[in-house]
PLY file of the C-alpha trace (Angstrom):
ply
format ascii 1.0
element vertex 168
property float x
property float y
property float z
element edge 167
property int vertex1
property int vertex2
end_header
25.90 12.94 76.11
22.14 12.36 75.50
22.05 15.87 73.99
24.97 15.04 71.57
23.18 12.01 70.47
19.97 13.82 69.61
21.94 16.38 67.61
23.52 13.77 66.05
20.46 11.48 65.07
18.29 14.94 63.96
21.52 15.61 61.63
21.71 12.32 60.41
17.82 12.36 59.74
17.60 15.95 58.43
20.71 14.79 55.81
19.25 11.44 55.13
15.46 13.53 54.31
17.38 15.93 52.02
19.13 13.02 50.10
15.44 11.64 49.62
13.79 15.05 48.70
16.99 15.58 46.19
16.83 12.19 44.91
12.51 12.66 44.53
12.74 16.25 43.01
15.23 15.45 40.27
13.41 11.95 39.31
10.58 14.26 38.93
12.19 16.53 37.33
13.01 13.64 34.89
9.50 12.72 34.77
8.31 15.92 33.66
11.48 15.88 31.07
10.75 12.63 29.51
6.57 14.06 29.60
8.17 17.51 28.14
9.74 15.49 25.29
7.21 13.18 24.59
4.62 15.93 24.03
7.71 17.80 21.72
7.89 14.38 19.86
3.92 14.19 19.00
3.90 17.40 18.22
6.61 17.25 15.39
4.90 14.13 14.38
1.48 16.08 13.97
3.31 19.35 11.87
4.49 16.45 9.59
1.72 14.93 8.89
0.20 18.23 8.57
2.75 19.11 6.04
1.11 16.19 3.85
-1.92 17.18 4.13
-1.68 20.91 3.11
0.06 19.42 0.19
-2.95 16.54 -0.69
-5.51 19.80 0.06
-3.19 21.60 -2.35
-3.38 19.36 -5.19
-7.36 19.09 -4.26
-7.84 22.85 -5.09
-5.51 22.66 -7.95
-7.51 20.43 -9.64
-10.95 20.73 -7.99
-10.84 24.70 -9.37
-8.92 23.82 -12.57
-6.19 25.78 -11.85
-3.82 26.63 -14.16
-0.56 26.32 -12.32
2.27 24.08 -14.79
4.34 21.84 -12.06
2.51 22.66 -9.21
0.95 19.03 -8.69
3.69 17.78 -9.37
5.82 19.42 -7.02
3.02 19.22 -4.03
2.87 15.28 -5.20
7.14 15.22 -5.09
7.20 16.65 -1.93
4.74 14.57 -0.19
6.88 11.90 -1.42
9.72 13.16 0.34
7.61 13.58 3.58
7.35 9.38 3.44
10.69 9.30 4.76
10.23 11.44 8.08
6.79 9.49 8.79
8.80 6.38 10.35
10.70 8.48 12.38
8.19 10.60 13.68
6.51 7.28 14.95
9.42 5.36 16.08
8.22 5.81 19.94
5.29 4.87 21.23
3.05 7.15 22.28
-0.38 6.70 21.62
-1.92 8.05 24.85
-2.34 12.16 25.35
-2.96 14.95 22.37
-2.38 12.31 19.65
-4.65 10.62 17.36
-2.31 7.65 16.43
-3.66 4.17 17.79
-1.70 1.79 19.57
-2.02 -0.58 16.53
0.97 1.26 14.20
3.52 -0.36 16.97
1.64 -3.00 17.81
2.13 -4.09 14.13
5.11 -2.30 12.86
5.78 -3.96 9.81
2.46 -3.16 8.73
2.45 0.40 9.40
6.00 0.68 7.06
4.38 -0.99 4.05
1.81 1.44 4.60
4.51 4.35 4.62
6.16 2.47 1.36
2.59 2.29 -0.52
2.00 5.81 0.46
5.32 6.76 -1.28
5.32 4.88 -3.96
1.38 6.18 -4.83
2.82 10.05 -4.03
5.94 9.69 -6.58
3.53 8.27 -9.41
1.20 11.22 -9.15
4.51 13.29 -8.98
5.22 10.94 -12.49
1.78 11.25 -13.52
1.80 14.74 -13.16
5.19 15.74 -14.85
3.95 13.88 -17.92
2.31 14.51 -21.32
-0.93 12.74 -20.43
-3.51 14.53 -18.16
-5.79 12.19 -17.81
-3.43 9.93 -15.77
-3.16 12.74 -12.99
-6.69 11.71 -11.86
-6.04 7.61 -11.54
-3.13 8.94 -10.08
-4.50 10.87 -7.46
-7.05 8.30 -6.33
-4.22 6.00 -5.90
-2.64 8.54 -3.51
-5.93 9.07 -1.41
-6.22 5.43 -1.21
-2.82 4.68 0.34
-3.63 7.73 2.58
-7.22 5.64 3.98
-5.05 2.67 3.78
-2.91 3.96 6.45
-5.51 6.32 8.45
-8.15 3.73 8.93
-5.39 1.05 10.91
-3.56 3.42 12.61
-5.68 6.93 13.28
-7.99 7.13 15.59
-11.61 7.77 13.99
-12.66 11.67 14.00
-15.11 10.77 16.66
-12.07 9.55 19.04
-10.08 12.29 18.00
-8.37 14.06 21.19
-9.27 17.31 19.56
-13.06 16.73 20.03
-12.54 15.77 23.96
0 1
1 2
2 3
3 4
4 5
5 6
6 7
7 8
8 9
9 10
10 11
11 12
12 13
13 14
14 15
15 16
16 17
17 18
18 19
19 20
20 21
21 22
22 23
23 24
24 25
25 26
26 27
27 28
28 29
29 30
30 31
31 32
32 33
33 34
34 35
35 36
36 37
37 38
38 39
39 40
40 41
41 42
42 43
43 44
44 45
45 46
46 47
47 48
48 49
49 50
50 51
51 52
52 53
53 54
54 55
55 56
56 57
57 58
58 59
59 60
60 61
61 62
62 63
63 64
64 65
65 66
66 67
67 68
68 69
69 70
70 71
71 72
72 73
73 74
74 75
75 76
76 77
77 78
78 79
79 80
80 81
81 82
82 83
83 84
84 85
85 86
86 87
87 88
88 89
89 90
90 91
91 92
92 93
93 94
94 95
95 96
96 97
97 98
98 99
99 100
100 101
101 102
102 103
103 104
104 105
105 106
106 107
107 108
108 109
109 110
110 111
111 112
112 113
113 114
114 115
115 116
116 117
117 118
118 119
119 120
120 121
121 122
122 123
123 124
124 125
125 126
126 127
127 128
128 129
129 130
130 131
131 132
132 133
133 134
134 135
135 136
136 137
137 138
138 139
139 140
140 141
141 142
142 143
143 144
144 145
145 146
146 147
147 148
148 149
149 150
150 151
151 152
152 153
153 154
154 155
155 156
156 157
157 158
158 159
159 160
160 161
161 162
162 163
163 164
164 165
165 166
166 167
């Protein structure tokens, strides 16, 4: 009888240890899922702001080197533009710890970091404007309007170059 009651109690013990290791290994498994997505979701974020970017260092060369390219600023300007609307998105979670350069302050202040995304937009459509026009000299105003709304952004909410996770 003894005997049967050790069996029992090591089966009830080995079951109740596999439950636990079962239960630990898939909310680790979760874990690493949610980690697995969140680096997947700062990486997107990162290829589109990169996307504006090559566009902005684009236009740069464009007009730096005088290049003759008709509707090429404009286009680059037009589809920076359309980038504004995948920027709030890309942000929506927060995650401002890891292989990201966004501070803590864009959801911290929300609000603030949208009207930067709307100023952006608005600045990248009137260079698109400026650019599709008769007037040349209104591309340039129009460009340092763009930069502008890009430092109005970047200073708030990116880390400085210094604190970039790229340089650690």
């Amino acid at each position: 009888m003894t005997r049967l009651r050790s069996t029992s109690l090591r089966s009830v013990t080995l079951s109740a240890g596999m439950v636990l290791f079962v239960l630990g290994t898939s909310s680790t498994a979760a874990l690493a899922d949610d980690h697995e997505a969140d680096d997947a979701r700062i990486k997107y974020r990162q290829s589109v702001m990169s996307t504006i970017g090559s566009n902005m260092g684009a236009i740069g060369d464009i007009m730096k080197n005088r290049l003759a390219l008709p509707g090429a600023i404009a286009n680059h300007a037009g589809q920076m533009a359309d980038a504004a609307a995948l920027i709030a998105p890309a942000f929506k979670k927060d995650l401002s710890e890891g292989r990201t350069d966004a501070k803590a302050e864009i959801w911290q202040d929300w609000a603030k970091f949208e009207s930067a995304i709307a100023k952006y937009e608005e600045a990248a459509r009137g260079l698109a404007i400026a650019a599709s026009g008769a007037d040349p000299s209104a591309v340039g105003p129009a460009m340092r309007a763009l930069g502008k709304s890009c430092g109005g952004c970047h200073k708030p909410f990116r880390k400085a170059k210094e604190d970039s996770f790229k340089k650690k």
